[in-house]
C-alpha positions in Angstrom: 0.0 0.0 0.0 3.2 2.5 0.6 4.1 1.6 -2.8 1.2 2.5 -4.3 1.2 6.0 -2.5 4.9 6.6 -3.6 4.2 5.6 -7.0 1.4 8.1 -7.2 3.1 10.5 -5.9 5.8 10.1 -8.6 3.6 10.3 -11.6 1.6 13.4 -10.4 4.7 15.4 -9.8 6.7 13.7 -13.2 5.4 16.4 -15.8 7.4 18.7 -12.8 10.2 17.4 -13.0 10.5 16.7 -16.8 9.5 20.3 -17.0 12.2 21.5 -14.8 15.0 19.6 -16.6 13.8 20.6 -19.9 15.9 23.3 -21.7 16.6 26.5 -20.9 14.4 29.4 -22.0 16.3 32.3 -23.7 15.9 35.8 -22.1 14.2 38.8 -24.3 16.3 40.9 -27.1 17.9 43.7 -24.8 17.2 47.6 -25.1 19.9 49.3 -24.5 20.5 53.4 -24.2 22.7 55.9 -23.3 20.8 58.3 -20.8 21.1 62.2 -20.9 20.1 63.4 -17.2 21.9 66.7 -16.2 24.1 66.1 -19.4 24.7 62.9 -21.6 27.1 59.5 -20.4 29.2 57.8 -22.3 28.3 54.3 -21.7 25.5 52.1 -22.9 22.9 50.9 -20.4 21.3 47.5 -21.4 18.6 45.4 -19.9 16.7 42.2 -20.5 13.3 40.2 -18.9 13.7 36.6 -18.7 11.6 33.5 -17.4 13.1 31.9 -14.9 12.9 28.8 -12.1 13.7 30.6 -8.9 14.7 27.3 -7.3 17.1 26.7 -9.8 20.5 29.4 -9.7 20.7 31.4 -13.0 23.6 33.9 -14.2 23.4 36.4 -16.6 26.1 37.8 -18.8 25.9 40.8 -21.4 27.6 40.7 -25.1 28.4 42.4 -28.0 30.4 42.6 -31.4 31.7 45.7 -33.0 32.0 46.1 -36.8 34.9 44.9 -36.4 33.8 41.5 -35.1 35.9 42.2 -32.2 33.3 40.3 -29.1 33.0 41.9 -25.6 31.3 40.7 -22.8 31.0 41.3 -18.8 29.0 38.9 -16.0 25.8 40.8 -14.1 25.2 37.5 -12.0 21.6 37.5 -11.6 20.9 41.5 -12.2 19.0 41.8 -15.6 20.9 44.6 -16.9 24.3 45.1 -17.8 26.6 48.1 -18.9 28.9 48.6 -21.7 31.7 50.9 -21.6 33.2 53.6 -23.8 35.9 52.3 -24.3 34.4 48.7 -25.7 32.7 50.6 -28.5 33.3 53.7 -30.9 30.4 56.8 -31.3 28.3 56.6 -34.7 29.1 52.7 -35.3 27.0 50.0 -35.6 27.1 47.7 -32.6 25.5 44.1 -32.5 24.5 43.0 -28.8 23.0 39.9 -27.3 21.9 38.5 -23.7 22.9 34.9 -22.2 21.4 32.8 -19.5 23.1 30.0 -17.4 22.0 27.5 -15.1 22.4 23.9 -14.3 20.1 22.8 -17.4 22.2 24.5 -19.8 22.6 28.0 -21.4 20.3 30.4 -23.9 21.1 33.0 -25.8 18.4 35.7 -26.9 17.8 37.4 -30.0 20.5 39.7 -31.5 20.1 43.6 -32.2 22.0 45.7 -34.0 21.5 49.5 -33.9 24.0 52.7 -34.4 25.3 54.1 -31.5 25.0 57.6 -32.1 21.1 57.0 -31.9 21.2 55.8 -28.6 20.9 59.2 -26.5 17.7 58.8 -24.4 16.5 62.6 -22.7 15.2 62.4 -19.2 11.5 63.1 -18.8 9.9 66.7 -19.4 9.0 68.1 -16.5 5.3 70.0 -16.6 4.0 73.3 -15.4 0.8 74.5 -15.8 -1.3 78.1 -14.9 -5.1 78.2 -14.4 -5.5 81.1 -17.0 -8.3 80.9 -19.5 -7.5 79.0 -21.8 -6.2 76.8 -19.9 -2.3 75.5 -21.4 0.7 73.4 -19.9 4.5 73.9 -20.5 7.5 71.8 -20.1 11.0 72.3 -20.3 13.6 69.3 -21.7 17.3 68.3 -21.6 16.8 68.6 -25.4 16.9 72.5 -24.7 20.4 72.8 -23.7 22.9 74.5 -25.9 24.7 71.3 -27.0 21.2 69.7 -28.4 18.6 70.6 -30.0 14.9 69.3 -29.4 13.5 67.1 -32.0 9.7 66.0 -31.0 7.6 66.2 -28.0 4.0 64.0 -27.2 1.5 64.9 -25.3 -1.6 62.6 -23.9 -4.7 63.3 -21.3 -7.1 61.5 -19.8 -9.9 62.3 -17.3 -9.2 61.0 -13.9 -12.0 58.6 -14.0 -10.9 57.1 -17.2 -8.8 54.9 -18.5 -7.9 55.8 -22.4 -5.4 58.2 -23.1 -5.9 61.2 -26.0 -2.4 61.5 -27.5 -1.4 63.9 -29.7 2.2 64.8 -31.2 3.1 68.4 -30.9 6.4 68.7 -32.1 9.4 71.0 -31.5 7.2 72.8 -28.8 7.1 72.9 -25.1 3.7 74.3 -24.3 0.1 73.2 -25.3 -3.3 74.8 -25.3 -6.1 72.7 -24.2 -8.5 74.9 -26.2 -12.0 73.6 -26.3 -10.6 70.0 -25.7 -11.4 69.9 -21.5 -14.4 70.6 -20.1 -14.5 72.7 -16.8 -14.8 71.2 -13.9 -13.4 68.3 -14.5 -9.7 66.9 -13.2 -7.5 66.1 -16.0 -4.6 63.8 -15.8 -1.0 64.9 -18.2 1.9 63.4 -19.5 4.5 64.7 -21.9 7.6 62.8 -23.8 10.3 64.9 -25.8 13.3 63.5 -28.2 16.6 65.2 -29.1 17.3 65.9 -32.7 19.1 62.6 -32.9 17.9 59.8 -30.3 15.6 58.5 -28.5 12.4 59.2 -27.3 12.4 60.2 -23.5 9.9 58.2 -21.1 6.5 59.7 -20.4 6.5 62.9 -17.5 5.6 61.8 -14.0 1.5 62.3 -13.9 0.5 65.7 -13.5 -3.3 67.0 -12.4 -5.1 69.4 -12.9 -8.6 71.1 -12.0 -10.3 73.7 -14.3 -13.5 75.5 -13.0 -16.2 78.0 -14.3 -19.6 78.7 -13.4 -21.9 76.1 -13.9 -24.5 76.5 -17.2 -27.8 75.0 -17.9 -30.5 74.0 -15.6 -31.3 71.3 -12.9 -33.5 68.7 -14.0 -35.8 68.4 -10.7 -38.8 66.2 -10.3 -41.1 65.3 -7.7 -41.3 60.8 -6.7 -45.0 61.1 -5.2 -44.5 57.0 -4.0 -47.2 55.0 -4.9 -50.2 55.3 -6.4 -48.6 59.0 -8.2 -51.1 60.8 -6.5 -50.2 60.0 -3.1 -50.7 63.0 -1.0 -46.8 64.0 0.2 -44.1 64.0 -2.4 -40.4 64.7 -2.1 -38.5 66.9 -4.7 -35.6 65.4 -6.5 -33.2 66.5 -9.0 -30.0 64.8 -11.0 -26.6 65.9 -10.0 -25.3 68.0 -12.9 -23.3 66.1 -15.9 -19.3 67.5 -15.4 -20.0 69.2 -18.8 -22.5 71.9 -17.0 -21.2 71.5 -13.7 -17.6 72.8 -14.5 -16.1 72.1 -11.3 -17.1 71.0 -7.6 -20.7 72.1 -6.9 -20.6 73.5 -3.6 -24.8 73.4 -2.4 -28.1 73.8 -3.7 -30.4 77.0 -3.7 -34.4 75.8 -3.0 -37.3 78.2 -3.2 -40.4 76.6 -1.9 -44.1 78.8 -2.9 -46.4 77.4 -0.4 -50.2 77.1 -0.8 -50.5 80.0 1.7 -48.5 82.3 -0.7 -45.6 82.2 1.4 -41.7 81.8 0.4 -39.3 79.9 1.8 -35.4 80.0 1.0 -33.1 77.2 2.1 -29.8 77.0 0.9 -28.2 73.3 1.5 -24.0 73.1 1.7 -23.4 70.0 0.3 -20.7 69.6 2.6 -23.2 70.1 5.7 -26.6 69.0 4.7 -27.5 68.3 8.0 -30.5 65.5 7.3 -31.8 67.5 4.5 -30.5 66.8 1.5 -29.6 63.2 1.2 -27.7 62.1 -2.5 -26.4 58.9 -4.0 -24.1 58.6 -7.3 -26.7 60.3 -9.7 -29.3 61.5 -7.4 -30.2 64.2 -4.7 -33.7 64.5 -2.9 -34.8 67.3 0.0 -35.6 65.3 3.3 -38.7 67.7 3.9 -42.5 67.2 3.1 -44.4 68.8 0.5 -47.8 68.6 1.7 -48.4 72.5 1.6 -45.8 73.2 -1.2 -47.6 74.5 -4.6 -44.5 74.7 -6.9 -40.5 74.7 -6.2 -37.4 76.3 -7.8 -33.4 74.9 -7.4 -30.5 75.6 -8.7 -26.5 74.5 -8.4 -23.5 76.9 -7.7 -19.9 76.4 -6.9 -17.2 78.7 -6.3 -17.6 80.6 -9.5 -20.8 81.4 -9.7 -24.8 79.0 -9.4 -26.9 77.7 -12.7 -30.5 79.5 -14.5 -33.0 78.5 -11.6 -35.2 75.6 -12.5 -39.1 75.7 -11.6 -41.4 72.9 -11.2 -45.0 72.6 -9.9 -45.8 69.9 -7.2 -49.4 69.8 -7.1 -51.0 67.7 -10.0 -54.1 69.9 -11.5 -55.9 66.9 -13.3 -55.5 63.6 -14.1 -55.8 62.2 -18.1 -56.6 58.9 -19.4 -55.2 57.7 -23.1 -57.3 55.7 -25.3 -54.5 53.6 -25.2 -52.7 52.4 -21.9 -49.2 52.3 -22.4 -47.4 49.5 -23.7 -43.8 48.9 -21.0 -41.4 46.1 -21.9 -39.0 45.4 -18.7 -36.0 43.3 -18.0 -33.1 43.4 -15.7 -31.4 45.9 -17.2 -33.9 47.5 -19.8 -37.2 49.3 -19.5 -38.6 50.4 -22.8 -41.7 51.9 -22.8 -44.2 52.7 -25.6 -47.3 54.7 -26.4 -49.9 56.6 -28.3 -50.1 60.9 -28.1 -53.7 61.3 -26.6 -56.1 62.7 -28.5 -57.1 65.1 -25.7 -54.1 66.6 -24.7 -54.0 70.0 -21.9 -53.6 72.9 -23.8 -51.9 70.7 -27.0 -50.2 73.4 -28.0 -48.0 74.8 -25.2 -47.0 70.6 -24.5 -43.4 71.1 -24.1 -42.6 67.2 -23.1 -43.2 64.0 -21.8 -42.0 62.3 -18.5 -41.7 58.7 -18.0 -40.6 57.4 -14.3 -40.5 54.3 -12.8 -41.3 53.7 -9.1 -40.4 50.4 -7.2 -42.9 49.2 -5.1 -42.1 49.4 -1.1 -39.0 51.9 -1.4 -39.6 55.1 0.5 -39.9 58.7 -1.0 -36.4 59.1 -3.0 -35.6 55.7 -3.1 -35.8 53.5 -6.2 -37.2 56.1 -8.3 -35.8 57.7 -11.8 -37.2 59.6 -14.7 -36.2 60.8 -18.4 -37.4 63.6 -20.4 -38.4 63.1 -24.2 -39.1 65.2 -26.7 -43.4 66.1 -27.5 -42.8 63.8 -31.1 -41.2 61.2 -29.4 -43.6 57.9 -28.3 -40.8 55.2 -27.3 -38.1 55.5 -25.0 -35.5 53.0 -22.5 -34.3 53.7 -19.4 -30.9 51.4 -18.2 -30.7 50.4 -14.9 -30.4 47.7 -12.5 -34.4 45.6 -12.2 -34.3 43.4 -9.4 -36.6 40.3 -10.6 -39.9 39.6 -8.7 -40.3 43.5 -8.1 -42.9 45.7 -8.9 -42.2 49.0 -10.5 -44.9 51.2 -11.7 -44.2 53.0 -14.8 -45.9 56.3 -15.4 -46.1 58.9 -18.1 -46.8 62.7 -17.9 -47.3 65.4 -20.1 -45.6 68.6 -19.1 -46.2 72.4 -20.4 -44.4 74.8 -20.8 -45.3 76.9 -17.3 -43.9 73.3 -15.3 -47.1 72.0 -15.1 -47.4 68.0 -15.4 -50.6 66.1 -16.2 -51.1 61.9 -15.4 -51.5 60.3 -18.1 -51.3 56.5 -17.3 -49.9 54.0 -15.3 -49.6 50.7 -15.3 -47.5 48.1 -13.3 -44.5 45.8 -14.5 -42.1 43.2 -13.0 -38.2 42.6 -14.9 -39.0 38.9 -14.0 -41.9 37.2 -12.9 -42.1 34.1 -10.1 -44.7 31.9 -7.9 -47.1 34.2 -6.3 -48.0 33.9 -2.7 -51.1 33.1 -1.0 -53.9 35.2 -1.2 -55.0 36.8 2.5 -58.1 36.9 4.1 -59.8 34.1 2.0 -63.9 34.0 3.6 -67.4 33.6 3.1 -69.3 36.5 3.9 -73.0 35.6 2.9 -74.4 32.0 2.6 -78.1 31.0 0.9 -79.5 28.3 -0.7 -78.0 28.6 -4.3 -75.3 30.9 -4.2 -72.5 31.9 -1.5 -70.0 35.6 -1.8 -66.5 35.3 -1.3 -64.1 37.7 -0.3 -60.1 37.9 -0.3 -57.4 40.1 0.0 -54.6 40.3 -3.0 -50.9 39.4 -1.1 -48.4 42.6 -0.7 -47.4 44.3 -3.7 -44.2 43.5 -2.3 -44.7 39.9 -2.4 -46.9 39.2 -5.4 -43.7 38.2 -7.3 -45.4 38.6 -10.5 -48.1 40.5 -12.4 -51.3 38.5 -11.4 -53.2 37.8 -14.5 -56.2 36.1 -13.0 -57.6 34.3 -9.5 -58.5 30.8 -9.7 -61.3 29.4 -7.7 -62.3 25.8 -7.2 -65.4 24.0 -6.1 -65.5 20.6 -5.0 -62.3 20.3 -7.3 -64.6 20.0 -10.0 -65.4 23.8 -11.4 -62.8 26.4 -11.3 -63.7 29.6 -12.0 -61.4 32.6 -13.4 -62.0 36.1 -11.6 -60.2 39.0 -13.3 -57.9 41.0 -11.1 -58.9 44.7 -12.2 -57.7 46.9 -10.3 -54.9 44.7 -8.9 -54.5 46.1 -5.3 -58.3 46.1 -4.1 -60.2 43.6 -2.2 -62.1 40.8 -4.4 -65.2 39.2 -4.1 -67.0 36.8 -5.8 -70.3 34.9 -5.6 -70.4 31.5 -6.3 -73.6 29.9 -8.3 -75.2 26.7 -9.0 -74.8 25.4 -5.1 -77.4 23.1 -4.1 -79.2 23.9 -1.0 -78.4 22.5 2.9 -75.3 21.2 1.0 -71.6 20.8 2.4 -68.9 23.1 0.1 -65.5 23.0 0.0 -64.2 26.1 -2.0 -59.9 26.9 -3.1 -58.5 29.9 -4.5 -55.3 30.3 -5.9 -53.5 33.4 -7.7 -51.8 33.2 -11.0 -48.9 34.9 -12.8 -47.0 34.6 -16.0 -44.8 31.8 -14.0 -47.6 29.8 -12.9 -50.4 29.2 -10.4 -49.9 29.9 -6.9 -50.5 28.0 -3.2 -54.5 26.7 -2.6 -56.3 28.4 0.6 -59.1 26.2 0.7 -62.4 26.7 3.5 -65.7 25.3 3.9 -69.6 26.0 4.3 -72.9 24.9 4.2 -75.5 26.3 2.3 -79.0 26.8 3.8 -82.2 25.4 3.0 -84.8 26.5 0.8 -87.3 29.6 2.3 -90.3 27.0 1.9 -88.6 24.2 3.5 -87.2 26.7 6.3 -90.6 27.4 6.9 -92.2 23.9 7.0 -89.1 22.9 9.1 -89.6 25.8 11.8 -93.8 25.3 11.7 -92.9 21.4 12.4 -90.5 22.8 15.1 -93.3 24.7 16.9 -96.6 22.4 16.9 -93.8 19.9 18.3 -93.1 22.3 21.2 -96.8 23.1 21.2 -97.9 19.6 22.0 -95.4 18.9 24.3 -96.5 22.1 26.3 -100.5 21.6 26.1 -100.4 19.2 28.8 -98.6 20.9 31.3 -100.5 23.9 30.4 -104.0 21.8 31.0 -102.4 21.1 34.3 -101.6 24.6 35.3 -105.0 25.9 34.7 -107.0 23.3 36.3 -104.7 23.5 39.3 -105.3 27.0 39.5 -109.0 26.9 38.4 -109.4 24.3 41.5 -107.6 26.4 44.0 -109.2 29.2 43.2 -112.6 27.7 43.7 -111.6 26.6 47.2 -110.0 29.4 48.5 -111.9 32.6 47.0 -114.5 32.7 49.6 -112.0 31.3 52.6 -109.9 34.0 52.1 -110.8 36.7 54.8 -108.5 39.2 52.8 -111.3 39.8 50.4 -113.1 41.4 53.4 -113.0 44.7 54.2 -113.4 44.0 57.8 -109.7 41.3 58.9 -109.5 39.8 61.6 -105.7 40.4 62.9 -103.9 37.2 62.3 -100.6 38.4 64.5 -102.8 39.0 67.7 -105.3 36.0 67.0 -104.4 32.7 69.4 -106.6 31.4 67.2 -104.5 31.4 63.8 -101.4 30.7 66.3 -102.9 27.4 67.1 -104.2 27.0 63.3 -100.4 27.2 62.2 -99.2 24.0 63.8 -102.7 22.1 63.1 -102.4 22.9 59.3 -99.7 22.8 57.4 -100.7 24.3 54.0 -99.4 27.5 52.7 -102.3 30.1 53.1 -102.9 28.3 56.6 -101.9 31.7 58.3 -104.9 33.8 56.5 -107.3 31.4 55.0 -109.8 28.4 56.8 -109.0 25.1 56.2 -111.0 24.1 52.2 -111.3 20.4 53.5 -114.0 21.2 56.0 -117.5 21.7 53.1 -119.5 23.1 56.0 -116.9 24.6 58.8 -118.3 24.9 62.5 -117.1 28.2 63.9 -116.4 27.3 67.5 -114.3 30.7 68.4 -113.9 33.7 66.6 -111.7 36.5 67.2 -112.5 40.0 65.1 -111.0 43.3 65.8 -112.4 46.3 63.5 -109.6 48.1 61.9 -110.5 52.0 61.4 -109.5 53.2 58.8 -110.7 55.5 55.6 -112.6 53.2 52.8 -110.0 53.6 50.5 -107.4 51.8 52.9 -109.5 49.1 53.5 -107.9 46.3 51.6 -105.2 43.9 52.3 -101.7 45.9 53.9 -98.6 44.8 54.7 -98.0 43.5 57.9 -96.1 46.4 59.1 -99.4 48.1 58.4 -102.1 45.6 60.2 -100.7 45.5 63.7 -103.6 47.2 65.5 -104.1 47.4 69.4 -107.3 45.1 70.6 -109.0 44.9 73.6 -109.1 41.5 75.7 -112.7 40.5 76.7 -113.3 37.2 78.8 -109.8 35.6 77.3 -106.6 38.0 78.9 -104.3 35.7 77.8 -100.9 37.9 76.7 -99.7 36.7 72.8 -96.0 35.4 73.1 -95.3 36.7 70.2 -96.7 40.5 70.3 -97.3 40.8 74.1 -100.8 42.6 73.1 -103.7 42.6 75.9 -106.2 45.1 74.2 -108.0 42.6 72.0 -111.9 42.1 71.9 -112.9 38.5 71.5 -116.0 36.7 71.8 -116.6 32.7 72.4 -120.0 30.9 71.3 -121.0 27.8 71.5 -122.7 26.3 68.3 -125.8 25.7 70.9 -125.6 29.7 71.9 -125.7 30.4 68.4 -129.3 28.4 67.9 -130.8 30.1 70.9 -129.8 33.2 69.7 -130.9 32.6 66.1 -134.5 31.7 67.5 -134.4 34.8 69.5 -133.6 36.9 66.5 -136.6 35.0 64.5 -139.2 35.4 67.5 -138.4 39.0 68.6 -137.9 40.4 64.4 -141.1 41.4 62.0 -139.3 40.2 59.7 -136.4 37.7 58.1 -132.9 38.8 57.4 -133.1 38.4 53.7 -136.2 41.0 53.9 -134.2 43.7 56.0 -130.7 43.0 57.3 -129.1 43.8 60.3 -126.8 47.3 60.7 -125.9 46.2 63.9 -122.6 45.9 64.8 -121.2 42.8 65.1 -123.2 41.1 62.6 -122.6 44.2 60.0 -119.1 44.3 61.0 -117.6 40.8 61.5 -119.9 38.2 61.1 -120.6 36.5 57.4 -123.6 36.1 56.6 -125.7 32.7 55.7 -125.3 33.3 52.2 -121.6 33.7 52.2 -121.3 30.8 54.2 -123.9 28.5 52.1 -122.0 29.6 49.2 -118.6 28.7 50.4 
């Protein structure tokens, strides 16, 4: 198993080693000069790239032949360069010079040039001066100028300082250049220069030199207003575009903002861009002011550095009207494109003073300022793209305006786009609100803009799994509802709805109800429901009234509450001892209703005076009067009462004095009653008690 591993190891690193003990590679043809500095040398300077192994020890050695064929060489070790001395060659002779390598692998030998040596003289670099003066020019000055040479040619390139292309021009025997017309202001400018001697070679580039030209800025600010979403939301923040370099023409210090309220009042803020202090916030391209516009009928800006500030620009905030086009318009969207198209309406505000049309694009969710941009096009112009960065399964709405020439913009339409479309998500809210016999209405809530993921084109909904029904989605963000026919009544539903996009149908949320039953058969059922009840109630009901119907038969005439004359029950021994004898419940005020014909063996009456009106049955606080105590002085335990009038008769005292009353009277009681006290009073009479 070790031998295996060494063997592997062996073949992988082979190709290594082959590689490594393969023959040398030959260094690069050497350039060689003679350098003028603070005045010319006399030797030659050579020097030479080469691809080495570093773990394998390499030497270097420099040669050369003169016309003469008479070889030279000298050892640099492992420096790349070499130098040959005056004395090895002679001035204005042709020269042939090569470079060798050496190493344990063998030796190389590189190209061979050959080359006068009287054109060898390499100047130093130019060194560059420049003065802010209009037009703005740069000057050098050259070894070339001294009095023993001569300049030959001079180069000059620039580049902005963003960039990364050089402009080169040649400018000859010269050693100042006009940048006239070629560098806009304001921006910073990068320089080089190269000169040659009249015989020579040409020097290396200058050391980079910048520079920074300013002027006032020109044109105007192109400010807007993002109103969020919908466009007519009721605060909007203003927003301009940084000025291009071309118009800014140097470093824009701040921003000058005029704000005409509603009111008819001014306001002036002027914003350092150094110090906004939370109200201006900017990004690459972009500056919006951090303040609300609710009360803010129109706003002017404009940009100034140190050399002076741009024509103000005006716009209006508030939107006057909103105008539909026959023809929505037509937005084609991907990641890094938005084109969109349309048709001039046919009704346009004041036609004639149109100046131009505004398309922006707004992404759904991002606060005021924030994924917003816009583009001006001409009034002929009905198709225009906009490049930027479209995050997929995002919602932008695209809107176009049509903008006069006082600044005012009119809404023309709208309409709502995704760069990519996905899986929606589940609809919200997903309910029945109203249930009959034949028909049920749905409602649901779309998902978040946010998280729609696509366009929806249409809702699906399902019954049973069986029909599925399409519901359009105009207008896309309101709440949906839907009624649902053909159910069958007192019936068990089970209803899905799904959203759908250009990618595909979204997740089911699925409930359930029952339809109710037919009005007729509602009826029959409840009239069913209540003759049940009814019979089972008639019985007890029967019950109830012959109960009552019997108790009142037995009792009216035993109650003594329906006289206006009462015998006082809480001072009557008499009803004392009734109360343990009888246990029934009107035993305390009414005689017993199982005697037919009731013997009265004692009787005990006290006449309450009181006015006629009062004579009925009180509360016992109110029927506790003081009675005299004839022939029977026994105290009540309970109310300790001795007044109380009484009177006992035998049932054989009450015949003797019933044929007394016959024999002494002209007449019967039926013919002329007795006023007399006691009987008027207290005493019933025989018809009351034959009737009871």
């Amino acid at each position: 198993m070790a031998a295996g591993w060494l063997l592997s190891i062996l073949v992988v690193n082979m190709p290594i080693l082959f590689a490594a003990a393969g023959p040398l590679e030959p260094p690069s043809k050497p350039e060689c000069h003679i350098p003028c500095c603070d005045s010319c040398g006399v030797d030659i300077h050579c020097s030479w790239n080469h691809r080495f192994d570093p773990q394998v020890p390499t030497n270097y050695s420099l040669h050369w032949e003169t016309l003469h064929s008479k070889e030279g060489r000298v050892d640099t070790g492992t420096s790349l360069s070499g130098l040959i001395d005056r004395e090895h060659f002679f001035m204005n002779s042709e020269l042939r010079v090569w470079a060798q390598a050496v190493s344990k692998h063998g030796s190389a030998k590189s190209q061979v040039i050959i080359f006068n040596t009287g054109d060898l003289v390499k100047p130093s670099s130019p060194v560059i001066s420049w003065s802010p003066q209009d037009p703005l020019e740069i000057s050098w000055s050259s070894i070339c100028q001294d009095p023993h040479l001569s300049l030959g040619s001079c180069d000059v390139r620039f580049r902005p300082e963003v960039g990364k292309l050089w402009h080169e021009e040649e400018v000859g025997a010269q050693v100042i250049y006009e940048f006239s017309g070629l560098i806009p202001a304001g921006l910073v400018y990068e320089f080089q220069v190269r000169c040659s001697c009249a015989t020579g070679m040409m020097s290396d580039w200058s050391a980079t030199h910048r520079i920074s030209y300013e002027k006032a800025p020109t044109g105007q600010m192109d400010v807007w207003r993002d109103c969020g979403m919908p466009a007519t939301n009721i605060d909007c923040a203003l927003i301009w575009k940084k000025l291009p370099l071309s118009q800014a023409r140097g470093h824009i210090l701040g921003y000058e903002v005029t704000l005409f309220s509603k009111h008819s009042t001014t306001a002036f803020v002027n914003i350092s861009v150094a110090e906004p202090r939370g109200r201006l916030v900017c990004d690459e391209l972009q500056c919006y002011l951090n303040s609300s516009l609710k009360s803010v009928s129109s706003a002017s800006i404009s940009a100034y550095n140190a050399h002076g500030a741009t024509v103000p620009s005006y716009l209006t905030i508030a939107v006057p009207g909103e105008m539909r086009s026959e023809h929505p318009i037509d937005v084609r969207m991907n990641m890094a494109n938005l084109t969109v198209s349309w048709e001039l309406p046919s009704q346009l505000p004041e036609a004639t003073s149109v100046k131009e049309f505004v398309v922006q694009y707004k992404e759904a969710g991002r606060l005021l300022g924030k994924g917003f941009d816009w583009i001006r096009v001409n009034k002929t112009c009905t198709t225009v793209t906009l490049t930027g960065r479209f995050e997929k399964y995002k919602p932008y709405q695209v809107s176009l305006f049509a903008v006069t020439s006082n600044q005012e913009s009119h809404h023309i339409s709208s309409v709502m786009e995704y760069s990519a479309h996905g899986i929606p998500a589940k609809v919200r809210s997903f309910k029945v609100t109203s249930i009959a016999a034949t028909h049920a209405t749905l409602f649901w809530e779309p998902a978040l803009l946010s998280m729609q993921n696509g366009l929806i084109l249409h809702y699906e909904i399902g019954v049973h799994g069986q029909t599925v029904y399409k519901v359009s989605t105009s207008p896309q963000d309101e709440n949906k509802t839907f009624e649902l026919p053909n159910l069958s009544p007192d019936e068990e539903y089970e209803v899905w709805i799904k959203a759908v996009t250009k990618a595909g149908p979204g997740a089911n949320v699925t409930i359930s109800f029952i339809t109710k039953q037919q009005e007729h058969l509602e009826l029959k059922s409840k009239s069913h429901v209540f003759a049940f009840l009814l019979l089972l109630c008639l019985p007890v009901i029967i019950c109830c009234l012959l109960v009552l119907f019997s108790f009142h038969k037995g009792t009216s005439k035993a109650c003594l509450c329906i006289n206006e004359n009462v015998p006082d029950p809480y001072n009557s021994t008499i009803f004392e001892m009734m109360k343990y004898q009888v246990n029934e419940p009107l035993a305390w005020i009414c005689v017993p209703i199982h005697e037919p014909h009731p013997i009265m063996s004692m009787l005990e009456v006290v006449e309450i005076q009181r006015p006629v009106w009062e004579r009925k049955c009180l509360p016992e606080d109110q029927t506790r009067p003081a009675v005299a105590s004839e022939g029977y002085t026994r105290r009540t335990h309970r109310y300790g009462r001795d007044e109380y009038s009484k009177m006992v008769d035998s049932e054989e005292e009450k015949d003797v004095s019933g044929v007394a009353g016959r024999d002494d009277g002209s007449s019967s009681s039926e013919e002329e009653p007795d006023t007399s006290g006691y009987e008027q009073h207290f005493m019933p009479t025989a018809a009351e008690i034959l009737d009871g």
